[in-house]
Backbone atoms as SQL, in Angstrom:
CREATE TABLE atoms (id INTEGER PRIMARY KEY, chain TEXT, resi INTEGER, resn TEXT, atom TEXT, x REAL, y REAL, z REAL);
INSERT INTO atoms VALUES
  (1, 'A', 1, 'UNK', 'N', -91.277, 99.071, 265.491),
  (2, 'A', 1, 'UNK', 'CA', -90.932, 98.758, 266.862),
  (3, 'A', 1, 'UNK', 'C', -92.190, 98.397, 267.642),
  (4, 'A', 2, 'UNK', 'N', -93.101, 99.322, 267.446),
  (5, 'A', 2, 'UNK', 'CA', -94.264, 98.324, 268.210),
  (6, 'A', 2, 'UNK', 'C', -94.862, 97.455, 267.812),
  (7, 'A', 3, 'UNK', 'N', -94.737, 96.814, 266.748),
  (8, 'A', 3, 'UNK', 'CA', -95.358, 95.288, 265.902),
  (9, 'A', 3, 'UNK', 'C', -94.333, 94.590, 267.030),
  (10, 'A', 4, 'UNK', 'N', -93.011, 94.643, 267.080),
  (11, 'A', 4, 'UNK', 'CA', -91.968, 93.791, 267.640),
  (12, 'A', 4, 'UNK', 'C', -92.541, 93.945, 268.989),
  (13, 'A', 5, 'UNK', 'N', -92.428, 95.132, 269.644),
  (14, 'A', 5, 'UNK', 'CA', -92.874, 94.868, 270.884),
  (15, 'A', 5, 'UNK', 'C', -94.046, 94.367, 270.968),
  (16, 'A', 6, 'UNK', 'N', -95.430, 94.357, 270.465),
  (17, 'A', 6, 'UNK', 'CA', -96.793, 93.825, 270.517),
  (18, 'A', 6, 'UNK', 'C', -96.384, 92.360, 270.757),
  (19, 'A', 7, 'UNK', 'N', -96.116, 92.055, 269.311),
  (20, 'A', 7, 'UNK', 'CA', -95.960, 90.163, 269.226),
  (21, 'A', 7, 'UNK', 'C', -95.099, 89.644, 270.112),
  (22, 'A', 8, 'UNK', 'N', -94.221, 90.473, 271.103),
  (23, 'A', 8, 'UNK', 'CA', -93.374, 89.685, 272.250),
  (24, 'A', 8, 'UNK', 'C', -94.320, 90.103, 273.388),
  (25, 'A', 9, 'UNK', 'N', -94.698, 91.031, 273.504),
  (26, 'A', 9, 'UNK', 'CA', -96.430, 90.986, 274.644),
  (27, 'A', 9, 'UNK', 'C', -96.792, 89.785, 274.634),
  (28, 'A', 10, 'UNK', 'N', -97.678, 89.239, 273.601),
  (29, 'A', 10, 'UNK', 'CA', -98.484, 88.421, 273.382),
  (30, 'A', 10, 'UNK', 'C', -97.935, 87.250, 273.186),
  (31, 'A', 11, 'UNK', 'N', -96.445, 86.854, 273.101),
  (32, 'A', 11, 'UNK', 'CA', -95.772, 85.682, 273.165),
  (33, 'A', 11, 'UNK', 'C', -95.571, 85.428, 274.087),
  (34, 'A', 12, 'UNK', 'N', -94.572, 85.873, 274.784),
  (35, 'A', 12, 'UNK', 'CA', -93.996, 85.881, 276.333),
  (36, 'A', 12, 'UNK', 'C', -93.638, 86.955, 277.192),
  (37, 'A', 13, 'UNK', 'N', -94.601, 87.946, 277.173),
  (38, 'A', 13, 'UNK', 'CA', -94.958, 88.509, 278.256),
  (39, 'A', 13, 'UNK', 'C', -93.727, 90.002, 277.937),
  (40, 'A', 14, 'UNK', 'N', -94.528, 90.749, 279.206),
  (41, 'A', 14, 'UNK', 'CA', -93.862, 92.411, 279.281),
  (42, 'A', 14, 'UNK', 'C', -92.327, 92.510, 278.833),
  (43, 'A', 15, 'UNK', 'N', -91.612, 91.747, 279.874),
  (44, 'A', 15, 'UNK', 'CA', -90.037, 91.897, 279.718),
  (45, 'A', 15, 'UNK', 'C', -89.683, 91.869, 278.597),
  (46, 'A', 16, 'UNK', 'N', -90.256, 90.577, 277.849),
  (47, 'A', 16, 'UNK', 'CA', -89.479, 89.705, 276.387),
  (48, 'A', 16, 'UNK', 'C', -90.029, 90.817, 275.586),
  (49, 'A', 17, 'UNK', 'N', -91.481, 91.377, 275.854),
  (50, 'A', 17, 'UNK', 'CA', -91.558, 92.543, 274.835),
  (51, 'A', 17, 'UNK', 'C', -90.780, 93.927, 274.871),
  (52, 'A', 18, 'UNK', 'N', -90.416, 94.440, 276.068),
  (53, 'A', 18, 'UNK', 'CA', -89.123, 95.102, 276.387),
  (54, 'A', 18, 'UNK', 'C', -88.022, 94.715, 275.387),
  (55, 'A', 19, 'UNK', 'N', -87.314, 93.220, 275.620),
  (56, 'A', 19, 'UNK', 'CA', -86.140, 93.062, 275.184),
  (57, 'A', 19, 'UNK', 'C', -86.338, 93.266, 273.439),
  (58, 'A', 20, 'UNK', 'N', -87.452, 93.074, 273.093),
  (59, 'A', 20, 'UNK', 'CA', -88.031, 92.925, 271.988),
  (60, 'A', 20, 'UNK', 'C', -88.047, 94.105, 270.512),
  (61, 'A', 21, 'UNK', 'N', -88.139, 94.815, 271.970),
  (62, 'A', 21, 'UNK', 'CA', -88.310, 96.494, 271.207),
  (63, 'A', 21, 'UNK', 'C', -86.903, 97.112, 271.219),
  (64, 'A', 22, 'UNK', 'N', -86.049, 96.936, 272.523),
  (65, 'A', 22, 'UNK', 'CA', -84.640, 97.395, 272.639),
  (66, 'A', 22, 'UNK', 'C', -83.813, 96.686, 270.827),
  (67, 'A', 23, 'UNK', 'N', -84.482, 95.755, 270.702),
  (68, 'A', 23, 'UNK', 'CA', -83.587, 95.442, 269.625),
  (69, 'A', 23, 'UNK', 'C', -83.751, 95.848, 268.455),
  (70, 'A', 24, 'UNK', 'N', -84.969, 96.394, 267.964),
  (71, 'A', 24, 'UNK', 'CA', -85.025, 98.051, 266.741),
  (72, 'A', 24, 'UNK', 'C', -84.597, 98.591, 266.948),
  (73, 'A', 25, 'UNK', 'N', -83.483, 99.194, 268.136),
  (74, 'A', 25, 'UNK', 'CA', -83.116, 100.622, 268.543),
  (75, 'A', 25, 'UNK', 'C', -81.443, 100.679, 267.802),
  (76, 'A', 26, 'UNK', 'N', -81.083, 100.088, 267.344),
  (77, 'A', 26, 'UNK', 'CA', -79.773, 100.020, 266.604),
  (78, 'A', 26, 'UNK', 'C', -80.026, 99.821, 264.800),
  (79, 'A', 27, 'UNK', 'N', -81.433, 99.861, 264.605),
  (80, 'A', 27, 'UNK', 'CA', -81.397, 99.387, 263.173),
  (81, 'A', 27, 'UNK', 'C', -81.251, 100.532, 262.521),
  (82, 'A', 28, 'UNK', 'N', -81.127, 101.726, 262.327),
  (83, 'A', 28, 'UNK', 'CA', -80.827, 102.591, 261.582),
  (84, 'A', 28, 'UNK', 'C', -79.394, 102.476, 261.049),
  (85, 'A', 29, 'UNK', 'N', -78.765, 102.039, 262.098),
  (86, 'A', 29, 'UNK', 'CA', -77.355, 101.653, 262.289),
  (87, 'A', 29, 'UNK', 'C', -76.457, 101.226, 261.064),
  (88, 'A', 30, 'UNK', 'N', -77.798, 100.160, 260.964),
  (89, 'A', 30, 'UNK', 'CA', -76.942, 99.158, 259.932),
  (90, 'A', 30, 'UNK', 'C', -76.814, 99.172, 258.281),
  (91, 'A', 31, 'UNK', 'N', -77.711, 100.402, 257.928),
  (92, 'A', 31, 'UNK', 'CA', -77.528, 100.678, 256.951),
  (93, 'A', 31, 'UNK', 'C', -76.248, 101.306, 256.534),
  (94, 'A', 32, 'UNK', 'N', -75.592, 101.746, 257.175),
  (95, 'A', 32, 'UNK', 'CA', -74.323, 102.119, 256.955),
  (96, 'A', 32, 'UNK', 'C', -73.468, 101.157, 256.849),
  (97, 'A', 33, 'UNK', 'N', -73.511, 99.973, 257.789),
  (98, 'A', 33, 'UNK', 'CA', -72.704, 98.978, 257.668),
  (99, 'A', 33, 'UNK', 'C', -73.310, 97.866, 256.686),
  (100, 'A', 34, 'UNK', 'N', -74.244, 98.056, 256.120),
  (101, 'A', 34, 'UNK', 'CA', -74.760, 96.766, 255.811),
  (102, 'A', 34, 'UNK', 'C', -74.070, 95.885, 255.031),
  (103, 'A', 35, 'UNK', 'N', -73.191, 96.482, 254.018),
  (104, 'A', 35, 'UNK', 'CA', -72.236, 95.798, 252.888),
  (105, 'A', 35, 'UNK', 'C', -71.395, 95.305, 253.637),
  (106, 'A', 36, 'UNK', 'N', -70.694, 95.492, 254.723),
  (107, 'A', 36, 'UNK', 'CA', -69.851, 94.452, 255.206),
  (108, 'A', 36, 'UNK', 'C', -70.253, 92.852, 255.303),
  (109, 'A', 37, 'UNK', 'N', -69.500, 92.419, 255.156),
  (110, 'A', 37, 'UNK', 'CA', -69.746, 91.003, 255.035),
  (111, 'A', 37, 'UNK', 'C', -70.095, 90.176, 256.366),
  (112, 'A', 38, 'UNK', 'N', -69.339, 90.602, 257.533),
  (113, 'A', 38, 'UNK', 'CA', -70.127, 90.137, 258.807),
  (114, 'A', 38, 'UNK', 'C', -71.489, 90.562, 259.355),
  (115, 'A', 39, 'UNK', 'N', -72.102, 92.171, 258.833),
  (116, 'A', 39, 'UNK', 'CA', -72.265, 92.693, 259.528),
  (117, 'A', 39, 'UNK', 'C', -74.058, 92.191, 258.133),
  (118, 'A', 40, 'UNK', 'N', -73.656, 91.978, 257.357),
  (119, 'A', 40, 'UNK', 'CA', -74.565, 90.883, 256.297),
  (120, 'A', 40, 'UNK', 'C', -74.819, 89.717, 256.838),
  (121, 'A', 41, 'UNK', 'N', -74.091, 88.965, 257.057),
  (122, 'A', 41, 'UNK', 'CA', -74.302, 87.703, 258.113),
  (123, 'A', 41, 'UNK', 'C', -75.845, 88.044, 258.934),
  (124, 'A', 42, 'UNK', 'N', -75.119, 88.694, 260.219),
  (125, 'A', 42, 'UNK', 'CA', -75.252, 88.977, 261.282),
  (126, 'A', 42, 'UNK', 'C', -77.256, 89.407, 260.643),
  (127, 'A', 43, 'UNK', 'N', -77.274, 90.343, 260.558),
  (128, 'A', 43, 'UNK', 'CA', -78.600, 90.661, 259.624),
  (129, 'A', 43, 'UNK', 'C', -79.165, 89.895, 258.878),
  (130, 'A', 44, 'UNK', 'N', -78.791, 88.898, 258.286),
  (131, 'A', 44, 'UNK', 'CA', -79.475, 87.618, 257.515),
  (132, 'A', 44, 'UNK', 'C', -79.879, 87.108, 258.583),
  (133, 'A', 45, 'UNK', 'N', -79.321, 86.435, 259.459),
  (134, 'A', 45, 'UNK', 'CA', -79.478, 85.747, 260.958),
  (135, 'A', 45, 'UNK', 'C', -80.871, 86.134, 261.601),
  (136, 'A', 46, 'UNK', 'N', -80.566, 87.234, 261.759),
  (137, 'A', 46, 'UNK', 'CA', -81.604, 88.114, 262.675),
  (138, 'A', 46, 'UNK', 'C', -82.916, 88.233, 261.724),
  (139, 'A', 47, 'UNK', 'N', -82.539, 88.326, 260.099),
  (140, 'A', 47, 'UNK', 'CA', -83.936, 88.040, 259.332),
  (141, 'A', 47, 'UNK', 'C', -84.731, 86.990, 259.683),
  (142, 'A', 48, 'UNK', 'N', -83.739, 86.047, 259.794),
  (143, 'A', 48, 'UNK', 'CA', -84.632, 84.045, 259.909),
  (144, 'A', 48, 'UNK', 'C', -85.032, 84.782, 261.214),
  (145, 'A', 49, 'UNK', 'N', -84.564, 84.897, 261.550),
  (146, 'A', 49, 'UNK', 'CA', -85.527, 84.568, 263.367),
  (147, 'A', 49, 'UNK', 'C', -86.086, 85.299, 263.587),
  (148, 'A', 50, 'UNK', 'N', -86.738, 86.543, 262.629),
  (149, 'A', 50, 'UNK', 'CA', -87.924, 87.437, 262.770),
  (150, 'A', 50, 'UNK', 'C', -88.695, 86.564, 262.329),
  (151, 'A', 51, 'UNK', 'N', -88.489, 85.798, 261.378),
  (152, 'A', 51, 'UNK', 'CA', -89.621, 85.414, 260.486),
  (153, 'A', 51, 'UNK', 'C', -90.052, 83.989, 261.051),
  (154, 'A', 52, 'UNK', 'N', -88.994, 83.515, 261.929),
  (155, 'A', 52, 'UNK', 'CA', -89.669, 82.930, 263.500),
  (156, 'A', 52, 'UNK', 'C', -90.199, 83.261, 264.095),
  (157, 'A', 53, 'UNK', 'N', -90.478, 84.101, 264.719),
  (158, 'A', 53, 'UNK', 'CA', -90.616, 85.106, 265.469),
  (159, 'A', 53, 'UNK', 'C', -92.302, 84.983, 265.346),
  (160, 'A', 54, 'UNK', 'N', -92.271, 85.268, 264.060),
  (161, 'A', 54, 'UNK', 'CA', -93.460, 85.986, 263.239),
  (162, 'A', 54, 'UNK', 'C', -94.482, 85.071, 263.474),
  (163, 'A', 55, 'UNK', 'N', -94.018, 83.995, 262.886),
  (164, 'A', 55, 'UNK', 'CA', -94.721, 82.799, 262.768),
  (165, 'A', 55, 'UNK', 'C', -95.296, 82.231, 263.912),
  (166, 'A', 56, 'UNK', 'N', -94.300, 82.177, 264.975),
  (167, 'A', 56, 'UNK', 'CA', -94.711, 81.584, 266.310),
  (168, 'A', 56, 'UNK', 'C', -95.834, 82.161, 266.660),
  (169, 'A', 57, 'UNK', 'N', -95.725, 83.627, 266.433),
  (170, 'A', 57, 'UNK', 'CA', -96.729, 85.047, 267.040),
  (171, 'A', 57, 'UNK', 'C', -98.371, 84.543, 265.916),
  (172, 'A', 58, 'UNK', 'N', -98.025, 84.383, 265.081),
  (173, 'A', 58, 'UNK', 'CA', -99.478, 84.394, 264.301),
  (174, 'A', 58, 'UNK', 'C', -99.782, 82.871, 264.414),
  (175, 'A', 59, 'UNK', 'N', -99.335, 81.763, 264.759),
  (176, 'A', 59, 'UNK', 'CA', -99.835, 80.534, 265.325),
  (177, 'A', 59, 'UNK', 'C', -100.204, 80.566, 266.799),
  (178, 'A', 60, 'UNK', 'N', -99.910, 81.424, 267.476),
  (179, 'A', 60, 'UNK', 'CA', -100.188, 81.692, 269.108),
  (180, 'A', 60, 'UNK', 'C', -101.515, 82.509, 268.654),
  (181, 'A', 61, 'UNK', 'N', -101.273, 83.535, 267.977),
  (182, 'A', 61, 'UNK', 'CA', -103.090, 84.516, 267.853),
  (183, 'A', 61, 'UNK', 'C', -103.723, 83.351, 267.522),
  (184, 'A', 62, 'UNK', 'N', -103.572, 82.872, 266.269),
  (185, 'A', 62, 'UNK', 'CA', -104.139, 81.833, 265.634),
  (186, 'A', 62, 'UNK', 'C', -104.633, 81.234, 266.803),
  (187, 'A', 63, 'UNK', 'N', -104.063, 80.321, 267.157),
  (188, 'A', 63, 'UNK', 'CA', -105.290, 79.613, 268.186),
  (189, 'A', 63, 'UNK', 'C', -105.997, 80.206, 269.185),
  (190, 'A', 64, 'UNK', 'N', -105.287, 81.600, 269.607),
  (191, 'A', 64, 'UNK', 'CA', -106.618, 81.722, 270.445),
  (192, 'A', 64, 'UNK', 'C', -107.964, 82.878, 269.708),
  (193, 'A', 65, 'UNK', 'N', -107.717, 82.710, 268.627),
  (194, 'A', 65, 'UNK', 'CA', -108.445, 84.297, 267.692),
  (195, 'A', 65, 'UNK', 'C', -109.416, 83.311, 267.091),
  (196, 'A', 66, 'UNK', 'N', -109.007, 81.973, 266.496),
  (197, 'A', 66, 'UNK', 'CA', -109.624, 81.463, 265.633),
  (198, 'A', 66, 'UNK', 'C', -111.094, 80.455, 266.030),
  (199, 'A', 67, 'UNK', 'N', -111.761, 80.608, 267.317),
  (200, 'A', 67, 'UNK', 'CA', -112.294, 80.120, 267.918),
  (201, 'A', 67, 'UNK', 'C', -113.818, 79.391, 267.398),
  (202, 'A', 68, 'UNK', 'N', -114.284, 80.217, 266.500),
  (203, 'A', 68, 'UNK', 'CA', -115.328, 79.635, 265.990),
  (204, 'A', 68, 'UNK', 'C', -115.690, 79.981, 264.018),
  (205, 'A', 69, 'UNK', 'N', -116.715, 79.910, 263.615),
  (206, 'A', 69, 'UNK', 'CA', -116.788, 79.629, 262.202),
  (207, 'A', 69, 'UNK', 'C', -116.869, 80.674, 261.346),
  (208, 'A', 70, 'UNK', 'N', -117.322, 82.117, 262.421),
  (209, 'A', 70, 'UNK', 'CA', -116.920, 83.458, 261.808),
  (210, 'A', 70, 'UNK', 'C', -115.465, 83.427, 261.712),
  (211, 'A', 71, 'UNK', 'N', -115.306, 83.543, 262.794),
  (212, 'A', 71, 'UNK', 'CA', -113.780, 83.655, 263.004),
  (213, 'A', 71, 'UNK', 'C', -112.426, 83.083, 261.668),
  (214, 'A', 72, 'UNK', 'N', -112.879, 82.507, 261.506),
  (215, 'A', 72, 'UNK', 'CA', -112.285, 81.507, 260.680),
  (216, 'A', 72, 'UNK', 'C', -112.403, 82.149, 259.457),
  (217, 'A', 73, 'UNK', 'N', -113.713, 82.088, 258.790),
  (218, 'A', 73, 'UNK', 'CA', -114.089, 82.515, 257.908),
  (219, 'A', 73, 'UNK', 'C', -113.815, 84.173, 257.210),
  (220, 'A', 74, 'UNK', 'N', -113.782, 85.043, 258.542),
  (221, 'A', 74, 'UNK', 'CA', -112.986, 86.307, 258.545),
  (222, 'A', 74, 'UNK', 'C', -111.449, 86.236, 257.811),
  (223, 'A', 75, 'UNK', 'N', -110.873, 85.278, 258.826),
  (224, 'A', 75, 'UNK', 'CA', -109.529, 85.265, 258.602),
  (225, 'A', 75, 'UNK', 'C', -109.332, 84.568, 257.286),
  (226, 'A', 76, 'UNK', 'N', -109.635, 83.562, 256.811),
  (227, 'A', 76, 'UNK', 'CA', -109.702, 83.122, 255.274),
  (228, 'A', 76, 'UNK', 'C', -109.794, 84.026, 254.400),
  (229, 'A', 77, 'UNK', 'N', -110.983, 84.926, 254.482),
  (230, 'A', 77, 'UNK', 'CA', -111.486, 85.415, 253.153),
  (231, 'A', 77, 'UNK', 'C', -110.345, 87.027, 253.697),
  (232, 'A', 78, 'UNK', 'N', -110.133, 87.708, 254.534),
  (233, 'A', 78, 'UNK', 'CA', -109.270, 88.534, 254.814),
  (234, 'A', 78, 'UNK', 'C', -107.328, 87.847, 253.778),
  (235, 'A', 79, 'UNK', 'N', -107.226, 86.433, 254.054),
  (236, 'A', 79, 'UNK', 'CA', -106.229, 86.404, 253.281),
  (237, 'A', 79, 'UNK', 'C', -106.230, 85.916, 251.831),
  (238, 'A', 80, 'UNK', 'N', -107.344, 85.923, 251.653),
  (239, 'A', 80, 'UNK', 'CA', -107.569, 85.599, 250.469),
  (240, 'A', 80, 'UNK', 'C', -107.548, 86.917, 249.246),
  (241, 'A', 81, 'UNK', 'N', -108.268, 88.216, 250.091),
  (242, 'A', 81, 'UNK', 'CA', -107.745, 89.514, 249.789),
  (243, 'A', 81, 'UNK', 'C', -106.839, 90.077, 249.674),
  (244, 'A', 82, 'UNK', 'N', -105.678, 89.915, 250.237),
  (245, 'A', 82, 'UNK', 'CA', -105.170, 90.225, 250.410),
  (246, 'A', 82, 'UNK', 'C', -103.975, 89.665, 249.690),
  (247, 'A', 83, 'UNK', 'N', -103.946, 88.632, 249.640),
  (248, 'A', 83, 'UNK', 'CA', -103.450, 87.884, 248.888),
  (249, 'A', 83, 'UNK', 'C', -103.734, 88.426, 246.949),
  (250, 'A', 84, 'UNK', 'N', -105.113, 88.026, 246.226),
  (251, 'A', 84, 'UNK', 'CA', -105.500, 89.270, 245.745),
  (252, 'A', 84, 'UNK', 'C', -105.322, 90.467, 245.007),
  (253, 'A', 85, 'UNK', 'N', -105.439, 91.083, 245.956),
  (254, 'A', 85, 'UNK', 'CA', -105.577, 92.339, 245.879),
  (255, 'A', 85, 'UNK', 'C', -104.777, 93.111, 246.530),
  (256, 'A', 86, 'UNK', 'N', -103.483, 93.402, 245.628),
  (257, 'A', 86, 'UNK', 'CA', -101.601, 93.816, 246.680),
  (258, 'A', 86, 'UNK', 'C', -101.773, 94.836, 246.842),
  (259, 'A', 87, 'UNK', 'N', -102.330, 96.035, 246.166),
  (260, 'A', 87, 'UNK', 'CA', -102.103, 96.987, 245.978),
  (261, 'A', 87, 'UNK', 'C', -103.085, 98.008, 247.716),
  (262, 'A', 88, 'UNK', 'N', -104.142, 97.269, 247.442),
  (263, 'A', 88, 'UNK', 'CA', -105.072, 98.120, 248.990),
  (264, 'A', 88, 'UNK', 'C', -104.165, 97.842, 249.738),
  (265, 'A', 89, 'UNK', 'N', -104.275, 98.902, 250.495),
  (266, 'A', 89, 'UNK', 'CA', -103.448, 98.789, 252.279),
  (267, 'A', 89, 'UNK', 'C', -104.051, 97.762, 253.459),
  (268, 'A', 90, 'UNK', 'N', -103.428, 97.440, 254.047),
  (269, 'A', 90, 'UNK', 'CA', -103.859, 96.435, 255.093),
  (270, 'A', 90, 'UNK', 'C', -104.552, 97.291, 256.119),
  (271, 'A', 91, 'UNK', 'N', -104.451, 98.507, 256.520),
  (272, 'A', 91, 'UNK', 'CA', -105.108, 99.134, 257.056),
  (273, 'A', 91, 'UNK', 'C', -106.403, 98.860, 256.940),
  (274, 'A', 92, 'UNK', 'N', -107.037, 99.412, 255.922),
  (275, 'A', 92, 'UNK', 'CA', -108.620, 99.208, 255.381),
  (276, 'A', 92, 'UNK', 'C', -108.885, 97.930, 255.634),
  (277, 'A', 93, 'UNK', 'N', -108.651, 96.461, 255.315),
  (278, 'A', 93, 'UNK', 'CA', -108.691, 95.332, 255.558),
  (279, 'A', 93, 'UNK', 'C', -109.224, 95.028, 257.445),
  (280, 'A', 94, 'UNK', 'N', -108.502, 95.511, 257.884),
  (281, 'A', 94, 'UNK', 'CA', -108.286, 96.010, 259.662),
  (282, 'A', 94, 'UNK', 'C', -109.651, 96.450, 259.664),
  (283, 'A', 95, 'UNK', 'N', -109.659, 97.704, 259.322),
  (284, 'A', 95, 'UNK', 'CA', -110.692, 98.105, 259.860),
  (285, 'A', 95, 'UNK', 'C', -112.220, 97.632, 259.344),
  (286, 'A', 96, 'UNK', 'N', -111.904, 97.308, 258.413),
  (287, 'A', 96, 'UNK', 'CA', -113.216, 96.662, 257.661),
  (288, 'A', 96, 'UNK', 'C', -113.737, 95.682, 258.681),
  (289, 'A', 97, 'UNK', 'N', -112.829, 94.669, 258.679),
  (290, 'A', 97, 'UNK', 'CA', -112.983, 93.321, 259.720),
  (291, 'A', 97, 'UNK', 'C', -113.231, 93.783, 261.106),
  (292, 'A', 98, 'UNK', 'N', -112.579, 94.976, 261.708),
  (293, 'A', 98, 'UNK', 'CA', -112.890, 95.028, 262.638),
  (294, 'A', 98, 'UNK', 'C', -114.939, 95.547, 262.697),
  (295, 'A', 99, 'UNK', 'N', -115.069, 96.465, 261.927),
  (296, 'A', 99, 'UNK', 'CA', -116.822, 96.415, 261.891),
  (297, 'A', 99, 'UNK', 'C', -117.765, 94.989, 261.825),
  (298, 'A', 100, 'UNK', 'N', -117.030, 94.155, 260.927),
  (299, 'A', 100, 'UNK', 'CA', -117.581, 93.010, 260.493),
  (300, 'A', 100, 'UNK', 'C', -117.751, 92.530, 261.810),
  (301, 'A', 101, 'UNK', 'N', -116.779, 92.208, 262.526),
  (302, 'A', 101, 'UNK', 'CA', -116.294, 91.298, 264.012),
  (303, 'A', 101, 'UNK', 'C', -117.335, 92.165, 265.204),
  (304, 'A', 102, 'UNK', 'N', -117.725, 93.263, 264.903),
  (305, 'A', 102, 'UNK', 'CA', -118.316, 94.312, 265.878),
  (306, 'A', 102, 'UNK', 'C', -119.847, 93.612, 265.581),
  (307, 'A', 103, 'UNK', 'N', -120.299, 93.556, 264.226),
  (308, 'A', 103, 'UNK', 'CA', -121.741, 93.475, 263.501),
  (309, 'A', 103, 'UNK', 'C', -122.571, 92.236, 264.065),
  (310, 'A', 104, 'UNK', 'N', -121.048, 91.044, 264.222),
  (311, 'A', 104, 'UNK', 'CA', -120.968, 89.340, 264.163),
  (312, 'A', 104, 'UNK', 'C', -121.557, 89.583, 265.853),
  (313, 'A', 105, 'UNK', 'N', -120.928, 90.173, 267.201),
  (314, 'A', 105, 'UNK', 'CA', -121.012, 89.975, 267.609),
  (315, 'A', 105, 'UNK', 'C', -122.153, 90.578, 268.546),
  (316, 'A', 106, 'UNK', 'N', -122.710, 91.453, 268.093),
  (317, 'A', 106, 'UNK', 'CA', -123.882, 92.460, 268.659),
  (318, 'A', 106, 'UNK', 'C', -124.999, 92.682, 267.681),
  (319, 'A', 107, 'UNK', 'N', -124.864, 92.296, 266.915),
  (320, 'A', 107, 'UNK', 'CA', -125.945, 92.115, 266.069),
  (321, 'A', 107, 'UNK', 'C', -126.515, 90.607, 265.799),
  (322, 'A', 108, 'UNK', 'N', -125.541, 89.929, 265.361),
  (323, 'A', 108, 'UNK', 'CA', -125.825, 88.303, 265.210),
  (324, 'A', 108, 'UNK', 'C', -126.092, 87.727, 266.422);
C-alpha cells in the first residue's frame, strides 16, 4: 500500500495518492473470491493497469532522476544486477546506491 500510495504522490499528486491507497484496502478480499470468474476478470483488469500504472511512475522518476552520467550509469548497472543476480534482495541494492549517490555527490 505505500509503493501504491508513493507512485500516485509522485504521479498526480496527494488526493490520487489517497485514492490510490484506498484501493489495497479490499485486497485481502479477493482471495476468497478469486476463482469466480467475474471476480477473475475484474482482477486481471486491475493487473494491466497496475502495470500501467507502474510504468508511467518509473518513466516520470525516470526523467526527472536520470539527469546526468552518474545517474544513468547507477541506474544501468543497478539493473543490470539485478537482473543478474535474482536471488539478493532489492533492499541491499537501495541502500548500496543510496551511499554510492551520497559519495557521487559530496565527495566527487
Amino acid at each position: 500500500m505505500i509503493t501504491v500510495a508513493f507512485i500516485g504522490y509522485l504521479v498526480v499528486g496527494f488526493p490520487n495518492a489517497c485514492v490510490a491507497a484506498l484501493t489495497e484496502l479490499p485486497a485481502p478480499y479477493f482471495k476468497r473470491w478469486g476463482k469466480h470468474p467475474s471476480v477473475k476478470a475484474f482482477v486481471d483488469g486491475v493487473t494491466v493497469a497496475a502495470v500501467g500504472a507502474i510504468a508511467g511512475a518509473v518513466v516520470e522518476l525516470a526523467r526527472r532522476q536520470l539527469i546526468n552520467i552518474p545517474a544513468v550509469l547507477i541506474a544501468i548497472t543497478t539493473v543490470e544486477l539485478l537482473y543478474r543476480l535474482k536471488k539478493l534482495p532489492e533492499l541491499s541494492f537501495i541502500g548500496i546506491v543510496a551511499v554510492i549517490g551520497l559519495l557521487l555527490r559530496y565527495v566527487g
